[in-house]
C-alpha positions as CSV (number, residue, x, y, z in Angstrom):
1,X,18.9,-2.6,-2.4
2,X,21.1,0.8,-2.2
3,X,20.4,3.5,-0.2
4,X,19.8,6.8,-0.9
5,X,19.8,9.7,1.5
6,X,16.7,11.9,0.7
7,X,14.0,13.7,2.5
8,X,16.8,14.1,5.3
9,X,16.8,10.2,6.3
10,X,18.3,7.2,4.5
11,X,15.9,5.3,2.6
12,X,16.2,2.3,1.1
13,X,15.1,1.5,-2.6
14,X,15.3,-1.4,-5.5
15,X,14.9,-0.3,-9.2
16,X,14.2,-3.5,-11.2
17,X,13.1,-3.7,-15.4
18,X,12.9,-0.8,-18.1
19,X,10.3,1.8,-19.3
20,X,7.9,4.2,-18.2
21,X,8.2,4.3,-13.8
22,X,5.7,2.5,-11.7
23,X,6.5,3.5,-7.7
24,X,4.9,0.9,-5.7
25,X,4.4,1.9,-1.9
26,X,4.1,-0.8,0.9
27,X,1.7,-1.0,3.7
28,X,2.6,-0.6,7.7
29,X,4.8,-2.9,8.8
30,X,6.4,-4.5,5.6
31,X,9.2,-3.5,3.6
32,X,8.7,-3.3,0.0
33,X,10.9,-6.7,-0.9
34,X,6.8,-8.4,-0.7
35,X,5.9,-6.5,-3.9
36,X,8.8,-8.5,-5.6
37,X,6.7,-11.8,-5.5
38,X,3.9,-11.5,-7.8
39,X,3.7,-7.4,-8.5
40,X,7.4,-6.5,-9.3
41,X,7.5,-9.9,-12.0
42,X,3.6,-8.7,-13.5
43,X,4.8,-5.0,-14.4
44,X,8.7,-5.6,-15.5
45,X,7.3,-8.2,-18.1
46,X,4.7,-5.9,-19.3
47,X,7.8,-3.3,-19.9
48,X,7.6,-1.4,-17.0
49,X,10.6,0.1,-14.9
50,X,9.6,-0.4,-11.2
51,X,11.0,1.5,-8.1
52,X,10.2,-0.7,-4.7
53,X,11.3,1.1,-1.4
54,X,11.5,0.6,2.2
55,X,9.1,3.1,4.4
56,X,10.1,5.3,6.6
57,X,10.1,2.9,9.7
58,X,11.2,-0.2,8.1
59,X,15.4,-1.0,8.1
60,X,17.2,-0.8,6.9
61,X,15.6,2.9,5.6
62,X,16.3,4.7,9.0
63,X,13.6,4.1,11.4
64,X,12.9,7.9,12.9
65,X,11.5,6.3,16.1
66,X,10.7,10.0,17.4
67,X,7.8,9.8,15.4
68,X,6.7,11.1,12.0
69,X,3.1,12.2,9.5
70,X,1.7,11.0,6.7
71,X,3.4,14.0,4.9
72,X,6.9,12.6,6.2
73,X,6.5,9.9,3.8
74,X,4.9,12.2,1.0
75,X,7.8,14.2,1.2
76,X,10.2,10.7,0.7
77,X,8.4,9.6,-2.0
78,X,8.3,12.9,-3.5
79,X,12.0,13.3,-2.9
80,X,12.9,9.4,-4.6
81,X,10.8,10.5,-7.8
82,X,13.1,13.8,-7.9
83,X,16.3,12.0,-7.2
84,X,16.2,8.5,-9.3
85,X,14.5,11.9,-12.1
86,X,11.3,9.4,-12.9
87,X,8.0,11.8,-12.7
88,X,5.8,11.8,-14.0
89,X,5.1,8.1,-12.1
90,X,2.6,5.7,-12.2
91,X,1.9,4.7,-8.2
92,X,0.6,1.8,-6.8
93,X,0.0,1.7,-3.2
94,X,-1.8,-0.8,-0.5
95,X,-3.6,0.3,2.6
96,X,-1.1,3.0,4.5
97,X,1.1,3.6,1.0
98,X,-2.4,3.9,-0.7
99,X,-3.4,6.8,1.9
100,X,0.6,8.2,1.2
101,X,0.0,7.8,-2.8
102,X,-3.6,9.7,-2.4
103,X,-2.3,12.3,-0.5
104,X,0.5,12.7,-2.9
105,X,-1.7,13.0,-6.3
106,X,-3.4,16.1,-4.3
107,X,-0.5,17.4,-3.1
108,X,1.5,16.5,-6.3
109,X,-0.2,16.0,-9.0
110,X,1.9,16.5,-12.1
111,X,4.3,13.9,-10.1
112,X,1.5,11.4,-11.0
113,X,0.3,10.1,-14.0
114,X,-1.8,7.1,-12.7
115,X,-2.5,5.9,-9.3
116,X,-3.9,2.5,-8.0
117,X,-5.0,2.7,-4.4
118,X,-5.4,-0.9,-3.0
119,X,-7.5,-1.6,0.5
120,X,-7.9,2.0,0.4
121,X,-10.4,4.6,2.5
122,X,-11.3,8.0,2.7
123,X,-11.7,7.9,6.6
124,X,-12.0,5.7,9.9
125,X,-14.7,4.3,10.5
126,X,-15.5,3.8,14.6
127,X,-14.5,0.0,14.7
128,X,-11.0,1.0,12.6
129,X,-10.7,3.5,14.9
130,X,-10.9,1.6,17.8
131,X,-8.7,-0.7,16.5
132,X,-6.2,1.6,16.1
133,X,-6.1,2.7,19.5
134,X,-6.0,-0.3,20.9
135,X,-3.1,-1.9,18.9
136,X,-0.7,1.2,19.6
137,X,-2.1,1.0,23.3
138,X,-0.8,-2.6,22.8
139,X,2.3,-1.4,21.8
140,X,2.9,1.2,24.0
141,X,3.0,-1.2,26.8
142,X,6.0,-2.7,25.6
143,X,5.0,-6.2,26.2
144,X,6.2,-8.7,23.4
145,X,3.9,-11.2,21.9
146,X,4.7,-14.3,21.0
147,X,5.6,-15.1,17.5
148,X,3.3,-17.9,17.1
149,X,-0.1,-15.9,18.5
150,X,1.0,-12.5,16.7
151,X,1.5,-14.4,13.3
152,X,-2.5,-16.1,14.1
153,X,-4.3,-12.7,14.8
154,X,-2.2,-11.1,11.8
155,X,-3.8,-13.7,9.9
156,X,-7.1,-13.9,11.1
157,X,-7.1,-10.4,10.2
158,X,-5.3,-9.8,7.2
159,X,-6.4,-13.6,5.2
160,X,-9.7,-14.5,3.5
161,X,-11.6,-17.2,4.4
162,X,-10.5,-19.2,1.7
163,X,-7.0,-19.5,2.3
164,X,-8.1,-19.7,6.2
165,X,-10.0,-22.8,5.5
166,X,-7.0,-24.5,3.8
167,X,-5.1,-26.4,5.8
168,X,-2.1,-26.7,4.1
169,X,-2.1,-23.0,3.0
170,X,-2.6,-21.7,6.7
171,X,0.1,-24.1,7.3
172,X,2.4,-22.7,5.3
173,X,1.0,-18.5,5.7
174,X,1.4,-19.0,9.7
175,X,5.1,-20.3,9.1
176,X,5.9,-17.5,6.7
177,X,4.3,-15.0,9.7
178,X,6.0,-16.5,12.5
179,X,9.3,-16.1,11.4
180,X,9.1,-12.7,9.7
181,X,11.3,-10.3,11.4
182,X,9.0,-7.8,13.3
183,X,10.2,-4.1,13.3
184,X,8.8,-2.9,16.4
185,X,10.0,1.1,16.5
186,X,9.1,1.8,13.4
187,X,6.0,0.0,13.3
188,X,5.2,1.7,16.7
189,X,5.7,5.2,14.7
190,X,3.5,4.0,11.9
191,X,0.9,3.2,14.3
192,X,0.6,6.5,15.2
193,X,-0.4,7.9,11.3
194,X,-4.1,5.5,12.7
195,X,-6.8,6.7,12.8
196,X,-7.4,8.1,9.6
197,X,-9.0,11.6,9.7
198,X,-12.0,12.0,7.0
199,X,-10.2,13.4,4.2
200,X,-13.4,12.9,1.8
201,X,-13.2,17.1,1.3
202,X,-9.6,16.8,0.6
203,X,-9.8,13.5,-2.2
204,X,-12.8,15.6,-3.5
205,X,-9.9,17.7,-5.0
206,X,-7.8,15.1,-6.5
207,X,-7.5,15.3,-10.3
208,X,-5.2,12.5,-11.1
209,X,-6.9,9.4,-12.8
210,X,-6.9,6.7,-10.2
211,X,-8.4,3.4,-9.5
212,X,-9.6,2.2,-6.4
213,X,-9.4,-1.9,-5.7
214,X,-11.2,-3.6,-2.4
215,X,-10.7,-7.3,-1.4
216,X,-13.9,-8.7,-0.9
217,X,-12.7,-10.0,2.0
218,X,-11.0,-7.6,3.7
219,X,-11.5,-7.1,7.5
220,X,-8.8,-4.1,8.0
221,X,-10.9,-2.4,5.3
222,X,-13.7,-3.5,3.8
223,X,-15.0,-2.5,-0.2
224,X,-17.8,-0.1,1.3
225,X,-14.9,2.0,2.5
226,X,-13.0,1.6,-1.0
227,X,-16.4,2.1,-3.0
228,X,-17.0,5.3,-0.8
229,X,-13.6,6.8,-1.6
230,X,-13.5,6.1,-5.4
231,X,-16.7,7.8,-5.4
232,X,-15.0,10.9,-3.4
233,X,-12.3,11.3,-6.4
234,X,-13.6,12.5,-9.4
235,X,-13.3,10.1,-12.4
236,X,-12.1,6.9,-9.7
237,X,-12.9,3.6,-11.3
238,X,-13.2,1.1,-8.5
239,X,-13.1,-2.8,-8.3
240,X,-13.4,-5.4,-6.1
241,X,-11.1,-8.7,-6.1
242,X,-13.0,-11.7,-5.0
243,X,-11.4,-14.8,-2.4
244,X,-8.8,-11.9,-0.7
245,X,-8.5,-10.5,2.0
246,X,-6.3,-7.2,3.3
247,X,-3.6,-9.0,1.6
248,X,-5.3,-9.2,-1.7
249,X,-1.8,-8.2,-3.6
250,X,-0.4,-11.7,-2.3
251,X,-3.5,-14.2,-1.9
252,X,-5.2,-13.2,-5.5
253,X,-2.1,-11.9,-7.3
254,X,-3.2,-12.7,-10.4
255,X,-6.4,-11.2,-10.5
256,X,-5.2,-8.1,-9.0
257,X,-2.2,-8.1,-11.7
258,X,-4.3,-7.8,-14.1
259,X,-7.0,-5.1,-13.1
260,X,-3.8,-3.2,-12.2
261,X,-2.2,-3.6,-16.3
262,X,-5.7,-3.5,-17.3
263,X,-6.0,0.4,-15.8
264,X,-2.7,1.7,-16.8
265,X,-3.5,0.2,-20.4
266,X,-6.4,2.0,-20.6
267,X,-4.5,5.2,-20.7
268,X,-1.7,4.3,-23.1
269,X,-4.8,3.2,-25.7
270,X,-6.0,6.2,-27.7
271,X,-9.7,6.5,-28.1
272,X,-11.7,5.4,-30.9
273,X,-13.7,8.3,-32.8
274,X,-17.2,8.2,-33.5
275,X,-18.8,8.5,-37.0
């Protein structure tokens, strides 16, 4: 991946097929090398060019462990989009790069064509909340976990019940987990972007077409709080993907491929006339 220096930090990017730009932006704590196993493949073979990118937080894209908001990472993606010249974009993002890609259609909107928001909200809820204050409270102490228990919460959390109940999958998800490298400053200064204020006034003023997808599964955040903020932006379609969890984009990839194609080929296909 090369880097480019924009937005004032270093940030570091992958540009992979040809045609019109899809931007896809990664939740906390991953770079954007895990879109390149089942989305990155899906949209470069249906003739899409697609711009992957390492958050603000996540090396080798400089780490800023002083701290930084949601619009610090609006203003990088903004800035990529000016620099590589792609907007408009299509966006896809997943959980915190879904609340970055939401904030950019208000903020930006003829930057954005099309936007898929994946285990997406509008707000915290009091349990999300909580849980947001006690895992930076967790970090803040400084105290490291080890490997093996972090990568068994993280999946407890983040996995359906399907692949939980499979013993060779869980097998092979807990090994992937355990060795993962863990970025702990910049995940520490992600952290701190939780909880999510209620931005349901704000997404009421979104204009860009968008479709919301919730894992049936999903603990982090659960379809009532996807269903609640497609019905916030005007126009939002909204779908849930059955057997997934947070991690819907790696555990159903398939499924959520194609609702993905399936919305941005909805807007390529001219309407029918009537009469």
């Amino acid at each position: 991946m090369p880097l480019l220096t924009v937005n004032g930090i270093r940030l570091n990017y992958e540009d992979s097929g040809s045609g019109e730009p899809v931007v896809l932006i990664m939740g906390s704590g991953s770079g954007g090398r895990a879109w390149h196993l089942h989305q990155v493949p899906a949209l470069t073979a249906a003739g899409y060019r697609v711009i992957t990118f390492d958050n603000r937080g996540i090396p080798p894209t400089d780490v800023c462990v002083d701290g930084f908001t949601v619009q610090d990472m609006v203003a990088d993606v903004i800035a990529l989009i000016d620099t590589l010249s792609l907007g408009p974009v299509r966006i896809v993002g997943t959980s915190m790069g879904a609340y970055v890609a939401q904030e950019l259609a208000l903020a930006r909107p003829e930057l954005v064509r099309q936007a898929v928001l994946m285990a997406s909200r509008a707000r915290s809820d009091a349990l999300r909340s909580a849980l947001a204050r006690a895992e930076r409270e967790l970090h803040e102490t400084g105290v490291p976990l080890p490997p093996l228990y972090r990568a068994v919460v993280q999946a407890m959390q983040s996995l359906a019940p399907r692949t939980l109940d499979d013993e060779q999958s869980i097998v092979d998800w807990l090994d992937v987990m355990e060795m993962s490298p863990q970025h702990e400053a910049g995940r520490g200064a992600q952290l701190a972007l939780e909880p999510m204020p209620d931005r349901r006034g704000a997404y009421s003023g979104i204009r860009v077409s968008c479709h919301v997808i919730s894992f049936a599964d999903d603990l982090i955040t659960p379809p009532r709080a996807g269903e609640e903020l497609a019905a916030t932006i005007p126009g939002a379609g909204f779908e849930v993907i059955p057997d997934a969890g947070h991690w819907g984009y790696l555990e159903n990839a398939e499924s959520v491929n194609k609702s993905i194609l399936g919305f941005f080929r909805a807007a390529d296909t001219p309407a029918r006339s009537v009469g």
